[in-house]
mmCIF file of the N, C-alpha and C atoms, coordinates in Angstrom:
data_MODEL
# 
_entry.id   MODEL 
# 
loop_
_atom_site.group_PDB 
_atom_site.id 
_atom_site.type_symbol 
_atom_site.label_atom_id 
_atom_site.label_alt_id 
_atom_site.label_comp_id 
_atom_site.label_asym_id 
_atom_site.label_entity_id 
_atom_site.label_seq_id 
_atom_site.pdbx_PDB_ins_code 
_atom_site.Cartn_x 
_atom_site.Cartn_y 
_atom_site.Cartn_z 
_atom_site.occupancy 
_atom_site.B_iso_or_equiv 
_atom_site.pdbx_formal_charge 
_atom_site.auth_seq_id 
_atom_site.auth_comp_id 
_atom_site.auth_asym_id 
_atom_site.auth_atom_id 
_atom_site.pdbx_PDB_model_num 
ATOM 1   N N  . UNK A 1 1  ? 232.302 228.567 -34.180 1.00 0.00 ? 1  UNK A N  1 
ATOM 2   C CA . UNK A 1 1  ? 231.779 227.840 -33.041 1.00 0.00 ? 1  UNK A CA 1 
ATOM 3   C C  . UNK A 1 1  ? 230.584 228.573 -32.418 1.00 0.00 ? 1  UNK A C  1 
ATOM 4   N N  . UNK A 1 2  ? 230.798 230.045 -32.230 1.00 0.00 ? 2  UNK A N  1 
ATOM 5   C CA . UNK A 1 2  ? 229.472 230.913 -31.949 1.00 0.00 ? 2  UNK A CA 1 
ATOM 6   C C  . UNK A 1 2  ? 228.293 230.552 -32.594 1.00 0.00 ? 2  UNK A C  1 
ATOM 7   N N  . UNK A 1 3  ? 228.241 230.348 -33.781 1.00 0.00 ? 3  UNK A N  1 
ATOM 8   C CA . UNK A 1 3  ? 227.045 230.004 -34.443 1.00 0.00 ? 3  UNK A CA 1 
ATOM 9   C C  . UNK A 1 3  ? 226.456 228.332 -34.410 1.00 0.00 ? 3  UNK A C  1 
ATOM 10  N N  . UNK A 1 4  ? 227.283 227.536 -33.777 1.00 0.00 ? 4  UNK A N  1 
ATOM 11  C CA . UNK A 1 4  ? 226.655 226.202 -33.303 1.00 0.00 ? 4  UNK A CA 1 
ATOM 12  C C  . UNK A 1 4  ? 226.237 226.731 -31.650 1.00 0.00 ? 4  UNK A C  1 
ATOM 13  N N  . UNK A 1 5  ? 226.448 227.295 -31.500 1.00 0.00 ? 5  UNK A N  1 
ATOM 14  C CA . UNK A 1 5  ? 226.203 227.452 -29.617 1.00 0.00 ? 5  UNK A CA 1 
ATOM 15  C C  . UNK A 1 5  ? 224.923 227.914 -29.853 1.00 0.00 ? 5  UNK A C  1 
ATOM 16  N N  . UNK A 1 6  ? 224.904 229.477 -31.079 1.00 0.00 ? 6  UNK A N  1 
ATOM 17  C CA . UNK A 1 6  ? 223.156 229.841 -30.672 1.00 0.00 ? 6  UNK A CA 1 
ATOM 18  C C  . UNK A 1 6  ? 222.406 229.104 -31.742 1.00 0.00 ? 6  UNK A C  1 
ATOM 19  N N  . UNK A 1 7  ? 222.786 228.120 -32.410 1.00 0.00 ? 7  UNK A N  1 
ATOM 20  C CA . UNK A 1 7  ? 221.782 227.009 -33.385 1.00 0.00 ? 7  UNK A CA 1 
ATOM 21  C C  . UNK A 1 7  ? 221.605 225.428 -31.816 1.00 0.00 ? 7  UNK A C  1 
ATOM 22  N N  . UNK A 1 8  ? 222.144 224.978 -31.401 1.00 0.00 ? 8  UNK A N  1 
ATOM 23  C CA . UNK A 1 8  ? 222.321 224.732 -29.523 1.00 0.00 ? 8  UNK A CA 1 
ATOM 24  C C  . UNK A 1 8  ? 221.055 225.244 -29.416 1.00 0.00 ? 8  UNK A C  1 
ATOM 25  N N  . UNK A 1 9  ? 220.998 226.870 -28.930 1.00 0.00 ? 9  UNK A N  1 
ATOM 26  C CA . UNK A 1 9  ? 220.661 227.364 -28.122 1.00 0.00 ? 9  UNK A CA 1 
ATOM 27  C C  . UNK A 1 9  ? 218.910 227.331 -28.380 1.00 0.00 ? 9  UNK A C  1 
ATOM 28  N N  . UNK A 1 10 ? 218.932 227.581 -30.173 1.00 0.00 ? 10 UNK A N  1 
ATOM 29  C CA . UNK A 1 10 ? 217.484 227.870 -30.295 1.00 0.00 ? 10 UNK A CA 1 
ATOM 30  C C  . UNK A 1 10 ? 217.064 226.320 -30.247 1.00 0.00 ? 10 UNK A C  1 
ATOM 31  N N  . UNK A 1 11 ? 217.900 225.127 -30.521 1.00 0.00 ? 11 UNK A N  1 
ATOM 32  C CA . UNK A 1 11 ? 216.903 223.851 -30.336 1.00 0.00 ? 11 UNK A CA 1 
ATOM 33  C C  . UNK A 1 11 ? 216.451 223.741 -28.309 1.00 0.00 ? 11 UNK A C  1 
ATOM 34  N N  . UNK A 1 12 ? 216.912 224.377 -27.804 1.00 0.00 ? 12 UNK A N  1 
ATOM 35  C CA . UNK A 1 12 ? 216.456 224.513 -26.431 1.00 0.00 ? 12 UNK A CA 1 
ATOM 36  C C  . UNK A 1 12 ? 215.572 225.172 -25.922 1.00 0.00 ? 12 UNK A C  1 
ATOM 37  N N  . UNK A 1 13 ? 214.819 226.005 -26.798 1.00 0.00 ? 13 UNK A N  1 
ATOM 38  C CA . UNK A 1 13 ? 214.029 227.157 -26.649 1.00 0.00 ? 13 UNK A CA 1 
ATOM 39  C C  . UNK A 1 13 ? 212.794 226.530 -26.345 1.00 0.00 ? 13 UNK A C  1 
ATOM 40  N N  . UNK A 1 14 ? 211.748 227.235 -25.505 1.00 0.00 ? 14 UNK A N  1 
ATOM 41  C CA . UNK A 1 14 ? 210.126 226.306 -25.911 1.00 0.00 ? 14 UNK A CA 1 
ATOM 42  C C  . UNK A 1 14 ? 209.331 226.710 -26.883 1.00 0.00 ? 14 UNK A C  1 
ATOM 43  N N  . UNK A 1 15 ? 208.753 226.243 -27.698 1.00 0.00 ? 15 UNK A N  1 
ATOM 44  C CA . UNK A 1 15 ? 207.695 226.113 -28.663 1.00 0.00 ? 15 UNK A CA 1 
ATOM 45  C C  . UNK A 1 15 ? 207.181 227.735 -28.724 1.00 0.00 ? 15 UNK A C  1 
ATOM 46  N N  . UNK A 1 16 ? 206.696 227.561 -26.898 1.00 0.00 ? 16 UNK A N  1 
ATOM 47  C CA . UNK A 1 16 ? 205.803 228.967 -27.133 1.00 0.00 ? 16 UNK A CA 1 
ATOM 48  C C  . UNK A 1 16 ? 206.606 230.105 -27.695 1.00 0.00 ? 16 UNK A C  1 
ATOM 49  N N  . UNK A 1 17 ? 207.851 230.340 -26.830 1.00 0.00 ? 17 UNK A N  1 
ATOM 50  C CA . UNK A 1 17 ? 208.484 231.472 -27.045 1.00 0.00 ? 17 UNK A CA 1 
ATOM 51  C C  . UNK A 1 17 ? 209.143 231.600 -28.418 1.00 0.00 ? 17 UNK A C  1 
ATOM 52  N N  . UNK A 1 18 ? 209.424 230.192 -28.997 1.00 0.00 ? 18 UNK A N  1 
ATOM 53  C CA . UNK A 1 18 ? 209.869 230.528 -30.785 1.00 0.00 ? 18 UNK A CA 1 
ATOM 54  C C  . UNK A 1 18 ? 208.525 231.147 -31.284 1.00 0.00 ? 18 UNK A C  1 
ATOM 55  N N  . UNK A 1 19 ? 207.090 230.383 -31.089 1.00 0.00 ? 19 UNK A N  1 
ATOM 56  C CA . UNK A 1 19 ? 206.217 230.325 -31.459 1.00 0.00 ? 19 UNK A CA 1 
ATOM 57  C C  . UNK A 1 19 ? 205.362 232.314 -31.225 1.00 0.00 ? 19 UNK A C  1 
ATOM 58  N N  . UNK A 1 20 ? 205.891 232.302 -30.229 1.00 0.00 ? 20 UNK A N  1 
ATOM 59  C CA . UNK A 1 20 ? 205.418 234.126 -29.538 1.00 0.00 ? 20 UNK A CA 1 
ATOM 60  C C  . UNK A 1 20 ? 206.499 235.217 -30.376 1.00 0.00 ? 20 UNK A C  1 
ATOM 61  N N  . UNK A 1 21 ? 207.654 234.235 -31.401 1.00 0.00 ? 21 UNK A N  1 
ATOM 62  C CA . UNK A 1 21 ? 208.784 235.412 -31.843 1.00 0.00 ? 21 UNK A CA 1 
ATOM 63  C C  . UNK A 1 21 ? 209.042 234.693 -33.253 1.00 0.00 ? 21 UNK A C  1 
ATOM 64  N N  . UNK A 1 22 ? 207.918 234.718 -33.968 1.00 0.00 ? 22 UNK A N  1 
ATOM 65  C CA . UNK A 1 22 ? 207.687 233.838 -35.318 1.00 0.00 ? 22 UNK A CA 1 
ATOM 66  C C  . UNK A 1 22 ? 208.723 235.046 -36.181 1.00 0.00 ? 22 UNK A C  1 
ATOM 67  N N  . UNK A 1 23 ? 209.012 236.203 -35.916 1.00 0.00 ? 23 UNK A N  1 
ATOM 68  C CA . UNK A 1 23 ? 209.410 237.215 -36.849 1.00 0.00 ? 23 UNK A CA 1 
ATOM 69  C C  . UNK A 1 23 ? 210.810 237.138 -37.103 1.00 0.00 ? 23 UNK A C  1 
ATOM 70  N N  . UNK A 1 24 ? 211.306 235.999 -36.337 1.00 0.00 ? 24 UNK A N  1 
ATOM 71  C CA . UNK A 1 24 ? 213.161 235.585 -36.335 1.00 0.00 ? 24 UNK A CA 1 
ATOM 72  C C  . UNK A 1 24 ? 213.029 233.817 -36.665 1.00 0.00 ? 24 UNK A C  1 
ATOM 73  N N  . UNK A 1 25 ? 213.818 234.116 -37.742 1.00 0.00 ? 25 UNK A N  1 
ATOM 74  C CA . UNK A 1 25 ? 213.879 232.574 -38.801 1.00 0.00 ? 25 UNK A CA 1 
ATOM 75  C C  . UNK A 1 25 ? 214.865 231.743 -38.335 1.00 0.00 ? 25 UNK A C  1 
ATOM 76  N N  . UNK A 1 26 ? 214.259 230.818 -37.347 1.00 0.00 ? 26 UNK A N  1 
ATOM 77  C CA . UNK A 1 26 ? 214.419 230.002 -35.895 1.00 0.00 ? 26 UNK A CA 1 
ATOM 78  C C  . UNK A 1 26 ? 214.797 228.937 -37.142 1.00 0.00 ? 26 UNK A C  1 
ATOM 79  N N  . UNK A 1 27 ? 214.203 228.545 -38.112 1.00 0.00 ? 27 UNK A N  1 
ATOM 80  C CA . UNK A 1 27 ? 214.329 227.681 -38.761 1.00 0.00 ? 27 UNK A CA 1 
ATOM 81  C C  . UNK A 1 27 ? 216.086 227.486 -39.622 1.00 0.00 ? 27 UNK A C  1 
ATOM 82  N N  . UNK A 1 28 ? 215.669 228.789 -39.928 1.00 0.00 ? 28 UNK A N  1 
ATOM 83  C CA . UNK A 1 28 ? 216.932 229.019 -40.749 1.00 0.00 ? 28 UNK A CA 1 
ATOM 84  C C  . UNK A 1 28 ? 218.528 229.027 -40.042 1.00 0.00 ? 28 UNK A C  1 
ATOM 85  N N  . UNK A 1 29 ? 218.400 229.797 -38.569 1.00 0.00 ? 29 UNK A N  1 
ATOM 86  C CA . UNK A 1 29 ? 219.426 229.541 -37.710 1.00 0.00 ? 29 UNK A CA 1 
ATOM 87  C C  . UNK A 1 29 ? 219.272 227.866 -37.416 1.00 0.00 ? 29 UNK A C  1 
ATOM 88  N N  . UNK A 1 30 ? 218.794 227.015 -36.741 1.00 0.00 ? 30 UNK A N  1 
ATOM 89  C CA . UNK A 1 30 ? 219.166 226.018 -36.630 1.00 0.00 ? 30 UNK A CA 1 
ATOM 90  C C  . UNK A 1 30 ? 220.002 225.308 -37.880 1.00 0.00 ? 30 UNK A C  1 
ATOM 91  N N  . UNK A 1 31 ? 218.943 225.497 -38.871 1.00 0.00 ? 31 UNK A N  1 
ATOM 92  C CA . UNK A 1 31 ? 219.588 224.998 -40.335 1.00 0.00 ? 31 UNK A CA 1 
ATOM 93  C C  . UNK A 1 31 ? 221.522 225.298 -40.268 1.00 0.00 ? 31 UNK A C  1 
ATOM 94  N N  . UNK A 1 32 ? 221.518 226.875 -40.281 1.00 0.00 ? 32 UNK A N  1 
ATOM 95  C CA . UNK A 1 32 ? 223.113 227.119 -40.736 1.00 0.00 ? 32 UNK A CA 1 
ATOM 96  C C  . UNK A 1 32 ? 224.004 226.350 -39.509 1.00 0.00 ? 32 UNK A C  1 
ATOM 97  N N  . UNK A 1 33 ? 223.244 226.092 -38.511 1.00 0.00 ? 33 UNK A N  1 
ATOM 98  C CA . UNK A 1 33 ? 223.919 225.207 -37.039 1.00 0.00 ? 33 UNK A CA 1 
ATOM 99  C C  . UNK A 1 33 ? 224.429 224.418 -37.654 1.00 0.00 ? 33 UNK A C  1 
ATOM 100 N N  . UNK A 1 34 ? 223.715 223.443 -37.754 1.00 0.00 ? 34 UNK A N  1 
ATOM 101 C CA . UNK A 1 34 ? 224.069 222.058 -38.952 1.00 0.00 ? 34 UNK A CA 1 
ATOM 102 C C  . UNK A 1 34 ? 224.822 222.114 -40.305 1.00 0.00 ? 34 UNK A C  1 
ATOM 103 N N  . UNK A 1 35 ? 224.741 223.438 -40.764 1.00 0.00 ? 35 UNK A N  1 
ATOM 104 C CA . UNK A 1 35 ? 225.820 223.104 -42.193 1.00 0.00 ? 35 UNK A CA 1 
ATOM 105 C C  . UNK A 1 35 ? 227.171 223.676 -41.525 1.00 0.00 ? 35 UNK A C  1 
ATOM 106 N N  . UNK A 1 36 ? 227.406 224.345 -40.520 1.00 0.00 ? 36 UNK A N  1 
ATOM 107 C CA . UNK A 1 36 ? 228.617 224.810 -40.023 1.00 0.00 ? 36 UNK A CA 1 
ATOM 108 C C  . UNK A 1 36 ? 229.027 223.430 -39.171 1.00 0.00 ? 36 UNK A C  1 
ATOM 109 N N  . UNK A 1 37 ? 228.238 222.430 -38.392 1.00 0.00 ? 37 UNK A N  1 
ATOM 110 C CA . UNK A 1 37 ? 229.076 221.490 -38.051 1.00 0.00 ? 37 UNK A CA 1 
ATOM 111 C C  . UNK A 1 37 ? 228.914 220.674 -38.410 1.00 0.00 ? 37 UNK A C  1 
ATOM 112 N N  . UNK A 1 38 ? 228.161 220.130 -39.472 1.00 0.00 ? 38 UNK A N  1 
ATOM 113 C CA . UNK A 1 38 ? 228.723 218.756 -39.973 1.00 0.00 ? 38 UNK A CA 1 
ATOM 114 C C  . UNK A 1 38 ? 229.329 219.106 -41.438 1.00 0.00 ? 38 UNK A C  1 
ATOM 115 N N  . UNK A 1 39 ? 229.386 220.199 -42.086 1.00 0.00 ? 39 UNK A N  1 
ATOM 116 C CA . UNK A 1 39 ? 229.729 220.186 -43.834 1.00 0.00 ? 39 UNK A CA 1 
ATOM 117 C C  . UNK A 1 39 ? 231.288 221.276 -43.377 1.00 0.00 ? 39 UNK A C  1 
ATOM 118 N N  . UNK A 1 40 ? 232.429 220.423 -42.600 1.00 0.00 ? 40 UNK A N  1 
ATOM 119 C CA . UNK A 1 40 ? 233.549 220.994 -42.468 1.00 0.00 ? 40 UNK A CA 1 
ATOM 120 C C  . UNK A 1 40 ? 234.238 222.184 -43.276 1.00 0.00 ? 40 UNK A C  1 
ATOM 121 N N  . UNK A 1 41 ? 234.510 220.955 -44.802 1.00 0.00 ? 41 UNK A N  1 
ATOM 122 C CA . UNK A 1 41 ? 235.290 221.775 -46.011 1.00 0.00 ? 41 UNK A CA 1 
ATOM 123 C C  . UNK A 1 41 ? 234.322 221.904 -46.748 1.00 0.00 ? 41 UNK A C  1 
ATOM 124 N N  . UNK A 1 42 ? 232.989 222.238 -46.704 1.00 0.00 ? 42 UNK A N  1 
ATOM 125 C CA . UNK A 1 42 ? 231.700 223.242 -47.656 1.00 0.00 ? 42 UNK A CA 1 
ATOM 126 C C  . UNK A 1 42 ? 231.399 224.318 -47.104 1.00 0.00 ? 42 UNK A C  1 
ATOM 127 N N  . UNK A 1 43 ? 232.077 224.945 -45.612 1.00 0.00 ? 43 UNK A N  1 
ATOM 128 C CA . UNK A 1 43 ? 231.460 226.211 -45.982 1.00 0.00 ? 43 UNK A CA 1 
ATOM 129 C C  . UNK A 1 43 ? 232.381 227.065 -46.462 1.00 0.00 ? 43 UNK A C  1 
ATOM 130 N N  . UNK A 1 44 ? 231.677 228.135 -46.438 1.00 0.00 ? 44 UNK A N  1 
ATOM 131 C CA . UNK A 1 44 ? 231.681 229.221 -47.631 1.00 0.00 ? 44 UNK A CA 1 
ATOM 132 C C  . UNK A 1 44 ? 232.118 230.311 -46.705 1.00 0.00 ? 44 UNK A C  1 
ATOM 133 N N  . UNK A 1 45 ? 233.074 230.564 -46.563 1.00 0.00 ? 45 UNK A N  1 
ATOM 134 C CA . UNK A 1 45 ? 233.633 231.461 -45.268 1.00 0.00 ? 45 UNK A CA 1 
ATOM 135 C C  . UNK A 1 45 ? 233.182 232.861 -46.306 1.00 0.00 ? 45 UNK A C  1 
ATOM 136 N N  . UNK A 1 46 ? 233.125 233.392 -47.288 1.00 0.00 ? 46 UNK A N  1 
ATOM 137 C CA . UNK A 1 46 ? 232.285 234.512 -47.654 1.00 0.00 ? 46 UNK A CA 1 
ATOM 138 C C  . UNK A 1 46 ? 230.969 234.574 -47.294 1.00 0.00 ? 46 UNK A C  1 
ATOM 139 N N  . UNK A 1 47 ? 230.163 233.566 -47.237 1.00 0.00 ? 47 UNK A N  1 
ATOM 140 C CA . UNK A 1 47 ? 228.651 233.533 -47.085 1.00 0.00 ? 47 UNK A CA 1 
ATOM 141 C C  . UNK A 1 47 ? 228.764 233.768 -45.225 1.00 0.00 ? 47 UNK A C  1 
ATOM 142 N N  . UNK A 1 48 ? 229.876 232.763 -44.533 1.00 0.00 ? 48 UNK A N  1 
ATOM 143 C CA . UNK A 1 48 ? 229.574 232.877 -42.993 1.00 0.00 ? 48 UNK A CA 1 
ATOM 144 C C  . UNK A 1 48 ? 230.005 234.432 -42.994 1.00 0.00 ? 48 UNK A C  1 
ATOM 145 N N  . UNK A 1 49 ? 230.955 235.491 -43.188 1.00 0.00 ? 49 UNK A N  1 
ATOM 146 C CA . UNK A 1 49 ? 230.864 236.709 -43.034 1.00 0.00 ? 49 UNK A CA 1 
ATOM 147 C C  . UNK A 1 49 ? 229.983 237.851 -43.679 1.00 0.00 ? 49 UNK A C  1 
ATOM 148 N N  . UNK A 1 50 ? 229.549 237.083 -44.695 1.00 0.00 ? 50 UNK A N  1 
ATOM 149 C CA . UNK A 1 50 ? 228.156 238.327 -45.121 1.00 0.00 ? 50 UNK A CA 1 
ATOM 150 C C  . UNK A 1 50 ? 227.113 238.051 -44.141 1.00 0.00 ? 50 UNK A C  1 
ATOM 151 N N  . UNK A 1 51 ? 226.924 236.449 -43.391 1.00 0.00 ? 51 UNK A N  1 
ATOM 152 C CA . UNK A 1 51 ? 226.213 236.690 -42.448 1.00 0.00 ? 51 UNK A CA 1 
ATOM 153 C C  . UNK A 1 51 ? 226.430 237.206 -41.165 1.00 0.00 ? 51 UNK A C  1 
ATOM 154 N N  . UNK A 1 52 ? 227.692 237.622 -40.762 1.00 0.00 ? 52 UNK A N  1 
ATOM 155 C CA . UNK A 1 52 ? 228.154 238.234 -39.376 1.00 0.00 ? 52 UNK A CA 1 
ATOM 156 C C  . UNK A 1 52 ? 228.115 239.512 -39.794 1.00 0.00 ? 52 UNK A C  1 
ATOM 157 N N  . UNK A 1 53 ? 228.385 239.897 -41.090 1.00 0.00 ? 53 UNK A N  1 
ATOM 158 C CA . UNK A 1 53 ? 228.443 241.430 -41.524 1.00 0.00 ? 53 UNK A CA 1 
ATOM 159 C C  . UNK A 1 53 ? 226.999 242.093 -41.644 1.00 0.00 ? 53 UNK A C  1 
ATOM 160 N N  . UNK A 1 54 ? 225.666 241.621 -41.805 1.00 0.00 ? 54 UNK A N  1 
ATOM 161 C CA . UNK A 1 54 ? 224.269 242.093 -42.795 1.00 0.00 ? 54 UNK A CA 1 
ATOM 162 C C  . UNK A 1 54 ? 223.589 241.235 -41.638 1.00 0.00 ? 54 UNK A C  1 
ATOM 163 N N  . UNK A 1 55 ? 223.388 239.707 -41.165 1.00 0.00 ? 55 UNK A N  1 
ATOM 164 C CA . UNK A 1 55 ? 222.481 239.488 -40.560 1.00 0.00 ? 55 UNK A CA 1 
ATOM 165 C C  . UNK A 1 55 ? 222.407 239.473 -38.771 1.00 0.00 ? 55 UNK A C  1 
ATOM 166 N N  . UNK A 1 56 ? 223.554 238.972 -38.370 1.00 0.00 ? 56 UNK A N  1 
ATOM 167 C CA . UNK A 1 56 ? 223.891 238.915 -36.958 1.00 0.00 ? 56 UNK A CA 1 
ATOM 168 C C  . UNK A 1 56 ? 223.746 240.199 -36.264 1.00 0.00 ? 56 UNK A C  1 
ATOM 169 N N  . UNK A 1 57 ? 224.242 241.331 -36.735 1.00 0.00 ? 57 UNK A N  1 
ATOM 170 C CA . UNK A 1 57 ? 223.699 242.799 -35.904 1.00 0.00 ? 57 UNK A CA 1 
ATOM 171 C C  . UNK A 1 57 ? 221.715 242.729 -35.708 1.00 0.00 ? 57 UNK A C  1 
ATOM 172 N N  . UNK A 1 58 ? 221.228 242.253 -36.919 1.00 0.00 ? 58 UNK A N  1 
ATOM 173 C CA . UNK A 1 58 ? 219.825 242.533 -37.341 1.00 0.00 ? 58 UNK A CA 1 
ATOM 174 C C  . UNK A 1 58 ? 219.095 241.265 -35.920 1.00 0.00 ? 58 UNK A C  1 
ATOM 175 N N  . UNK A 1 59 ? 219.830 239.994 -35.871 1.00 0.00 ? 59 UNK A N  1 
ATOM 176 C CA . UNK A 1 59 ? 219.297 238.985 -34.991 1.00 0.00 ? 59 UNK A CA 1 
ATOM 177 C C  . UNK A 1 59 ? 219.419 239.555 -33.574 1.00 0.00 ? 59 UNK A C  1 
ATOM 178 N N  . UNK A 1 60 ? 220.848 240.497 -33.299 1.00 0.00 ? 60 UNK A N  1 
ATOM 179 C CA . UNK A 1 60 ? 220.690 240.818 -31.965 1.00 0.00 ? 60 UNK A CA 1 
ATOM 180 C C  . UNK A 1 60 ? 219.485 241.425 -31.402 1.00 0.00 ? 60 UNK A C  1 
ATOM 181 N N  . UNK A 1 61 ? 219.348 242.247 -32.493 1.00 0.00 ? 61 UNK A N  1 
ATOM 182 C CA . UNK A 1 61 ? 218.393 243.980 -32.037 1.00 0.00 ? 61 UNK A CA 1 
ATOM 183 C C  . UNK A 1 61 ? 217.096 242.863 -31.568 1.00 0.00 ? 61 UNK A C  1 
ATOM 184 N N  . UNK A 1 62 ? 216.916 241.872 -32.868 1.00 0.00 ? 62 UNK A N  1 
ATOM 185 C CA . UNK A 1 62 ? 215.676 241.299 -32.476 1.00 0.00 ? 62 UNK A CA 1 
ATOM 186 C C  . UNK A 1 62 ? 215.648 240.161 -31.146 1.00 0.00 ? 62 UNK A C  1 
ATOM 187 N N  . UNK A 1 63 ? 216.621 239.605 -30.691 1.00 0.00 ? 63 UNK A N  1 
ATOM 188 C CA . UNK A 1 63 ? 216.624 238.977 -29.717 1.00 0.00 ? 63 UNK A CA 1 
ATOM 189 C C  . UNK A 1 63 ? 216.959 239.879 -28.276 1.00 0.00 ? 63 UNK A C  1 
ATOM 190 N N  . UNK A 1 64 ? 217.187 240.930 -28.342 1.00 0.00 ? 64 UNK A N  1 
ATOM 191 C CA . UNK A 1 64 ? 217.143 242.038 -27.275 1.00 0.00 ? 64 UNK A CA 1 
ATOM 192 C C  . UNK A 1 64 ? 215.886 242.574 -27.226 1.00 0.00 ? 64 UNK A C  1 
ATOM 193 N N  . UNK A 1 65 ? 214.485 242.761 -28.062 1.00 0.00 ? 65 UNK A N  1 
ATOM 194 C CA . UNK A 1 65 ? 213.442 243.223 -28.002 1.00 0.00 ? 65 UNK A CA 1 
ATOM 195 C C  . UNK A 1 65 ? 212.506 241.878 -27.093 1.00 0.00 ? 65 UNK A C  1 
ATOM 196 N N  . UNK A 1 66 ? 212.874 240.684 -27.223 1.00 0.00 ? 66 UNK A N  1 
ATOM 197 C CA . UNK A 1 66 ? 212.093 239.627 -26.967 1.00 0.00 ? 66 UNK A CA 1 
ATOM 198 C C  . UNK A 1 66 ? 211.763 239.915 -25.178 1.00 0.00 ? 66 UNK A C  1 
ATOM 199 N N  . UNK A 1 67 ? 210.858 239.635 -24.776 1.00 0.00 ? 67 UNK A N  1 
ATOM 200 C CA . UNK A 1 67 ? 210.324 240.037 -23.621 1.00 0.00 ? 67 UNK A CA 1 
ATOM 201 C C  . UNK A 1 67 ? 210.103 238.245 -23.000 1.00 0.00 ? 67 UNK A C  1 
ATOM 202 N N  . UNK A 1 68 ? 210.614 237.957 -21.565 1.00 0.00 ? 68 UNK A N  1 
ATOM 203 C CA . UNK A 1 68 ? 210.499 237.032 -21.247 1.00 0.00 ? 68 UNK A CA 1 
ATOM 204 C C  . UNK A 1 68 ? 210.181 236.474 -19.838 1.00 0.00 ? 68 UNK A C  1 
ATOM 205 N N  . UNK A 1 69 ? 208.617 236.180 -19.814 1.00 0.00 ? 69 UNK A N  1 
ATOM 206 C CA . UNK A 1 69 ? 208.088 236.245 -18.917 1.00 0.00 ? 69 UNK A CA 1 
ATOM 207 C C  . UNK A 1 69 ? 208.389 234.722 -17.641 1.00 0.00 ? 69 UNK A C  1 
ATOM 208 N N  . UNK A 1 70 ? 209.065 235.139 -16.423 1.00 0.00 ? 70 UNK A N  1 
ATOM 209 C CA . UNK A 1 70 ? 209.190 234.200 -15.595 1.00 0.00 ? 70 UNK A CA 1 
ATOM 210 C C  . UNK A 1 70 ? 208.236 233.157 -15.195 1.00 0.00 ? 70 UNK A C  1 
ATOM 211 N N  . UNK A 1 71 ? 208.616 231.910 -15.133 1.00 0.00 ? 71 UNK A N  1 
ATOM 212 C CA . UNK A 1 71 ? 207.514 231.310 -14.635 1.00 0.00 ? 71 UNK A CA 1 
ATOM 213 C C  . UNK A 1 71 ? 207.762 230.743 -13.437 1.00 0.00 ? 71 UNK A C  1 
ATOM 214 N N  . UNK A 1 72 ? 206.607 230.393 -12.646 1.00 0.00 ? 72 UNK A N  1 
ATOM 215 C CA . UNK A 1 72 ? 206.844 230.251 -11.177 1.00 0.00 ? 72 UNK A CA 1 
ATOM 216 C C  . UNK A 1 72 ? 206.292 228.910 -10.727 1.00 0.00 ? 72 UNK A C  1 
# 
């Protein structure tokens, strides 16, 4: 369910700021959003933990570096 909340999260994002953080594959998270909730009995519960094991530490570091400027 975590991984539909931040595939959610990045279709909420604005343009600029995906667009200002091109170096995180915005594309590819939304994508796995969609095969985790609509393809029930296709996923691949090895593939969803090689990605919590190898990529999800790597997405934090990079979504903790992102700098985000208030607007007024």
């Amino acid at each position: 369910m975590n991984f539909i909340v931040i595939g959610e999260a990045v279709s909420c994002m604005s343009l600029s700021l995906l667009d200002s953080n091109h170096h995180i594959l915005w594309v590819e998270i939304k994508a796995f959003r969609n095969i985790i909730a609509h393809n029930y009995f296709g996923v691949d519960v090895e593939q969803v933990w090689q990605i919590i094991e190898d990529d999800l530490p790597v997405f934090l570091d990079k979504i903790k570096q992102i700098k985000i400027t208030p607007t007024s």
